[in-house]
ROSESE-954768 format. One record per residue (C-alpha): residue number from 0; x, z, y; residue in one letter. Coordinates in Angstrom, 1 decimal, padded with zeros to 4 digits. Example, Ala and Ser with C-alpha at 12.3 -4.5 7.8 and 13.67 -1.06 7.14 Angstrom:
<recs>
    k       X       Z       Y  r
    0   012.3   007.8  -004.5  A
    1   013.7   007.1  -001.1  S
</recs>
This chain:
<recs>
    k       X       Z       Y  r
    0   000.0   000.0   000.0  X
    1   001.5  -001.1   003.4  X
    2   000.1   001.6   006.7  X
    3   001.1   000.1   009.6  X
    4   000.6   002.1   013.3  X
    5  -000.7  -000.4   015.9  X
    6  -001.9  -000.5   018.8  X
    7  -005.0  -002.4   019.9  X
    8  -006.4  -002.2   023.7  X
    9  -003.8   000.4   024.3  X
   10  -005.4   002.6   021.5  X
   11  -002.9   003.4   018.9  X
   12  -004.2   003.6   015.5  X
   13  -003.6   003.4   011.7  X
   14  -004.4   000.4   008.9  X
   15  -003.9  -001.3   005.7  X
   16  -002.3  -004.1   005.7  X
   17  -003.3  -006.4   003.0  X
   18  -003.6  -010.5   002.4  X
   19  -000.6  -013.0   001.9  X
   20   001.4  -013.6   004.6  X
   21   000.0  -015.5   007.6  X
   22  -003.4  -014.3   006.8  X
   23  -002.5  -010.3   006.6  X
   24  -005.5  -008.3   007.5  X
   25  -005.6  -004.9   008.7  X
   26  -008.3  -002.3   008.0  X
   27  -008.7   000.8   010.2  X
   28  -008.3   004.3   008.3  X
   29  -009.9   007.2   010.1  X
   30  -007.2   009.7   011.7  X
   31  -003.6   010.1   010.4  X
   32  -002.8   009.2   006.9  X
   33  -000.4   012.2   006.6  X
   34  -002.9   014.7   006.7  X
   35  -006.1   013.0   006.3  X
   36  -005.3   010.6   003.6  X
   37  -005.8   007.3   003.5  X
   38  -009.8   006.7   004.3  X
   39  -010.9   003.2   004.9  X
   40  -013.3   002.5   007.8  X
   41  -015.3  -001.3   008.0  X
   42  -013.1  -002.7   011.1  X
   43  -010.8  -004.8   010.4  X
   44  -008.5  -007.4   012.8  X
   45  -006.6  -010.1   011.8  X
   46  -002.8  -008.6   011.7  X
   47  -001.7  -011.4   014.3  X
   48  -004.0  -010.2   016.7  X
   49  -002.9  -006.5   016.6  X
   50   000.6  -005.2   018.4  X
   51   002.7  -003.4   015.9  X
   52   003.9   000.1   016.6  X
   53   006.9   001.9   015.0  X
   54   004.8   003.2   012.2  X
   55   005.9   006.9   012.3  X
   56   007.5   009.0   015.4  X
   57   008.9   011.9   013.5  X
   58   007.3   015.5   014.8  X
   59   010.8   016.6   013.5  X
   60   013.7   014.3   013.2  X
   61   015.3   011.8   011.7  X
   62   018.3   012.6   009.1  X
   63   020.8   009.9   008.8  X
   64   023.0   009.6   005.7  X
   65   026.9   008.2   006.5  X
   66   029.6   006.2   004.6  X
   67   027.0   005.9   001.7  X
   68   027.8   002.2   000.7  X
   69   031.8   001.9  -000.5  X
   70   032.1  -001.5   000.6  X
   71   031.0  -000.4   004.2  X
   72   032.7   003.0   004.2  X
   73   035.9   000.9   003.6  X
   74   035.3  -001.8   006.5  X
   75   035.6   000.7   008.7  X
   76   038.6   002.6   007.5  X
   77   036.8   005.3   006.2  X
   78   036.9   006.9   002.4  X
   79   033.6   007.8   000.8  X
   80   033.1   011.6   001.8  X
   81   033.1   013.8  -001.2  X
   82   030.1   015.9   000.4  X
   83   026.8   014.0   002.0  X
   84   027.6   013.3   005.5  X
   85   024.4   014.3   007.4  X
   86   023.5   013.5   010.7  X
   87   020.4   013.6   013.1  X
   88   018.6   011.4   015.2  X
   89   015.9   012.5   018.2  X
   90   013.0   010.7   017.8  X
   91   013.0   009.7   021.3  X
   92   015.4   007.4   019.4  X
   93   012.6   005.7   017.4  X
   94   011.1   002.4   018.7  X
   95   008.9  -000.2   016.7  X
   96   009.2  -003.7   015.7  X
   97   009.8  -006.5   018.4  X
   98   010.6  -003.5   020.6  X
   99   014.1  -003.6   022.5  X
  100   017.1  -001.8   021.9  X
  101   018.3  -000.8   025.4  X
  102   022.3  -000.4   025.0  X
  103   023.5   002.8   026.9  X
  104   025.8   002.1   030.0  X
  105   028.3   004.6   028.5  X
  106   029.0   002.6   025.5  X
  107   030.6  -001.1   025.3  X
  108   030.6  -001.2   021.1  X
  109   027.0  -001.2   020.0  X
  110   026.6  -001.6   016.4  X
  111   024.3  -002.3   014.0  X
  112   022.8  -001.0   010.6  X
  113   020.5  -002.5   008.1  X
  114   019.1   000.7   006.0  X
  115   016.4   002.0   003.8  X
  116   014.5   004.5   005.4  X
  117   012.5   007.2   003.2  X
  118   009.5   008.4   005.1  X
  119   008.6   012.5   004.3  X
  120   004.7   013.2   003.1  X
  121   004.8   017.1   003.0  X
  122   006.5   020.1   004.3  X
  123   008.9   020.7   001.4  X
  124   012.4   022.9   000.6  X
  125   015.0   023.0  -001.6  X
  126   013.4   019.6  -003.8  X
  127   014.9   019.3  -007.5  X
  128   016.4   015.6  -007.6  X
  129   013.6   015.4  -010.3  X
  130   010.8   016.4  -008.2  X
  131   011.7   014.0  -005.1  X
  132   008.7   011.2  -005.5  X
  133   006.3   014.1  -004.9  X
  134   007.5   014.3  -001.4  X
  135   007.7   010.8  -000.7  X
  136   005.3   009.0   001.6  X
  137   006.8   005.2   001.5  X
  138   009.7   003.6   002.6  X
  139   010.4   001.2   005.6  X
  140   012.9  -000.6   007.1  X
  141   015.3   001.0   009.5  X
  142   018.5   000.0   012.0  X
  143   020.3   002.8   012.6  X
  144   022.3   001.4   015.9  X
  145   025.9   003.2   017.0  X
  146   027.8   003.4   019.8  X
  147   031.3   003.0   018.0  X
  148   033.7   003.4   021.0  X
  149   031.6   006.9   021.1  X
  150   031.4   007.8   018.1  X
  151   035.4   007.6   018.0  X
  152   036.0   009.8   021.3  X
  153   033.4   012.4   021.1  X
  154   034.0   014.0   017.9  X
  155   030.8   013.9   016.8  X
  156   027.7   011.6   016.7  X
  157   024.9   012.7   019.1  X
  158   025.2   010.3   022.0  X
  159   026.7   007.4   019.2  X
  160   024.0   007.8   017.1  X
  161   021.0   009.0   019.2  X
  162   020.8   007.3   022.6  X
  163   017.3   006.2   023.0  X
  164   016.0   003.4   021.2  X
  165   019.0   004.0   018.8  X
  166   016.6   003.9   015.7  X
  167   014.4   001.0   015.4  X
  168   011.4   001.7   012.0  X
  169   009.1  -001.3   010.4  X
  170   007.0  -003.4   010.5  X
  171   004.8  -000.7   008.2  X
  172   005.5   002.2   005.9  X
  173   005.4   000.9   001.8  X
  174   003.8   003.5  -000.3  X
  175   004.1   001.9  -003.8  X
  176   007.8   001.2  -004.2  X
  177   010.8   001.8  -006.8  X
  178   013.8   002.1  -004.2  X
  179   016.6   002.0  -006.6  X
  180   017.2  -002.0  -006.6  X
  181   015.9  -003.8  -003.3  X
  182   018.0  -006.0  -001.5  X
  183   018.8  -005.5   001.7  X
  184   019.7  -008.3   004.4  X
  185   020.6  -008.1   008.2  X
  186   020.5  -011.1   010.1  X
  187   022.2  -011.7   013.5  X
  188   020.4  -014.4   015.6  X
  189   019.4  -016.0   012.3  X
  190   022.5  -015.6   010.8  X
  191   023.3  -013.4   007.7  X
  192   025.8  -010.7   008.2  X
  193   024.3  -007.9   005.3  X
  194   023.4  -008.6   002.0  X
  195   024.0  -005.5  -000.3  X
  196   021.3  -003.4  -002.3  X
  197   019.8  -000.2  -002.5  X
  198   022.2  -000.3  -006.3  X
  199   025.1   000.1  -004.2  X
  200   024.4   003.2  -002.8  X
  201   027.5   006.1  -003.3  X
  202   023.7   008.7  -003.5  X
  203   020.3   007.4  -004.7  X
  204   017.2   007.6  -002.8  X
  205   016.2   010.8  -005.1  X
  206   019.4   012.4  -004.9  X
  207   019.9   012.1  -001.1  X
  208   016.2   013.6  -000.4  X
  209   017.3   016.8  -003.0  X
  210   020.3   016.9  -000.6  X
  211   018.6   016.7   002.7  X
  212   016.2   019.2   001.8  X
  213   018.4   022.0   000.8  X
  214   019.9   021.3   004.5  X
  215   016.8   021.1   006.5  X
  216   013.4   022.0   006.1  X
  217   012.0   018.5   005.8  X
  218   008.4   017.8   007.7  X
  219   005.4   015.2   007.2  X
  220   006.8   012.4   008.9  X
  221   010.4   013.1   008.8  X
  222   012.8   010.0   008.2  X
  223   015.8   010.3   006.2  X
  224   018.0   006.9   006.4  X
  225   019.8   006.4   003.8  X
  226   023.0   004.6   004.4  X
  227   024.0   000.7   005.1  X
  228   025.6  -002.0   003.0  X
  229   028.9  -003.7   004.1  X
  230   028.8  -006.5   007.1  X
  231   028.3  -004.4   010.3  X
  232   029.3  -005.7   013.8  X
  233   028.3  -005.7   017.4  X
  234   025.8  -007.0   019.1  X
  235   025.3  -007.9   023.0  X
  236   022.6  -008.3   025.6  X
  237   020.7  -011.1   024.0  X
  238   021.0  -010.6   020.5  X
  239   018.4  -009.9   018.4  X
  240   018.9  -008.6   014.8  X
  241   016.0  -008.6   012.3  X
  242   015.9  -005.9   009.0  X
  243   015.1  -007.4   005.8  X
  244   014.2  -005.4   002.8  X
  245   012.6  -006.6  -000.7  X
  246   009.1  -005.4  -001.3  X
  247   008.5  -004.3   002.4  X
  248   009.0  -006.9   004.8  X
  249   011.4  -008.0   008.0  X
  250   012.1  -005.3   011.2  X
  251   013.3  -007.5   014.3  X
  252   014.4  -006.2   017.8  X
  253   015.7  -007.8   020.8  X
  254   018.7  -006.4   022.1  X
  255   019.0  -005.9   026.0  X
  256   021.6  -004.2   028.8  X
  257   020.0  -002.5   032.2  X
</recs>
């Protein structure tokens, strides 16, 4: 099941998504699927005629998981830590699809991230590895942007990793999914520059959600991203880089400088 957020007449809302593509249809559910369920009303609008919103704002945070792909800890110079390396995002950082990424004026390297992002369904602690698809709610698409010049001379990640807008989520949140071999793709003005899959990852979707929760209390809502394959690299005013992972759909975002 694909719940989207949108927006329609400047009222935000929830739906289903369903139909083949170019003939999607979204159905209204009454309230907010994380604590009312998913309840269908009888209005419907043709997906192309609705704006798509990032389909979760976090009430919490966003957890972001780093070096979690060899291949990309290694690009950078970097070994594969031997504990999780954790890190949080603001959800002031969050924007939707077709929304732009505003680079900081403090930074000159912005990078970005392809990821699978696991979306939180309950208030949950300390979750057994085994036990992890009982807190799940879906899974999206995420781009978990980075100010590299930053992130090498502050010391730590809070302005590199969570300058507004840093954390694009979409197009919708996939609720039926098995996460543990999706391909992922990042595309640079059309052009390919990530290819890897979720099989690649140093910490599987399970194991990373046991990890995060024995850190942090983990809310409905939360986001935890889960790491990027090889083939980062900047991007400038102009750009526009677009999220593609199997079985939930594409994430695009233009890319602009004020």
């Amino acid at each position: 099941m694909r719940i989207a957020r949108f927006v329609v007449d400047n009222d935000p809302m929830y739906g289903v998504v369903e139909g083949e593509p170019g003939s999607e249809v979204v159905t209204v559910i009454k309230g907010d699927p994380f604590f009312n369920g998913v309840e269908r009303t009888t209005i419907k609008y043709p997906l192309e005629d609705v704006r798509l919103v990032a389909p979760i704002i976090p009430r919490s945070k966003v957890v972001g998981v780093g070096r979690n792909f060899a291949e990309h800890a290694r690009e950078l110079g970097n070994e594969v830590p031997v504990h999780p390396l954790l890190f949080l995002k603001p959800n002031t950082s969050v924007v939707g699809p077709n929304e732009p990424v505003v680079m900081p004026e403090f930074s000159e390297e912005i990078s970005y991230e392809a990821e699978l992002c696991i979306v939180i369904g309950r208030i949950c602690k300390d979750v057994p590895e085994e036990r992890a698809d009982e807190v799940i709610f879906g899974y999206t698409c995420g781009n978990d942007l980075t100010a590299r010049d930053v992130q090498q001379t502050d010391g730590q990640w809070a302005r590199a990793k969570g300058f507004d807008t840093s954390a694009p989520l979409g197009p919708w949140i996939e609720t039926e999914l098995d996460p543990e071999d999706l391909r992922i793709q990042g595309w640079l003005n059309g052009e390919l520059r990530q290819d890897g899959n979720t099989n690649q990852m140093v910490r599987g979707v399970r194991e990373l959600v046991s990890i995060v929760s024995r850190a942090f209390t983990l809310l409905p809502g939360d986001v935890i991203m889960t790491g990027t394959p090889a083939g980062v690299g900047l991007v400038k005013d102009g750009d526009r880089y677009e999220v593609e992972i199997e079985g939930i759909g594409r994430l695009s975002n233009p890319v602009v400088r004020r």
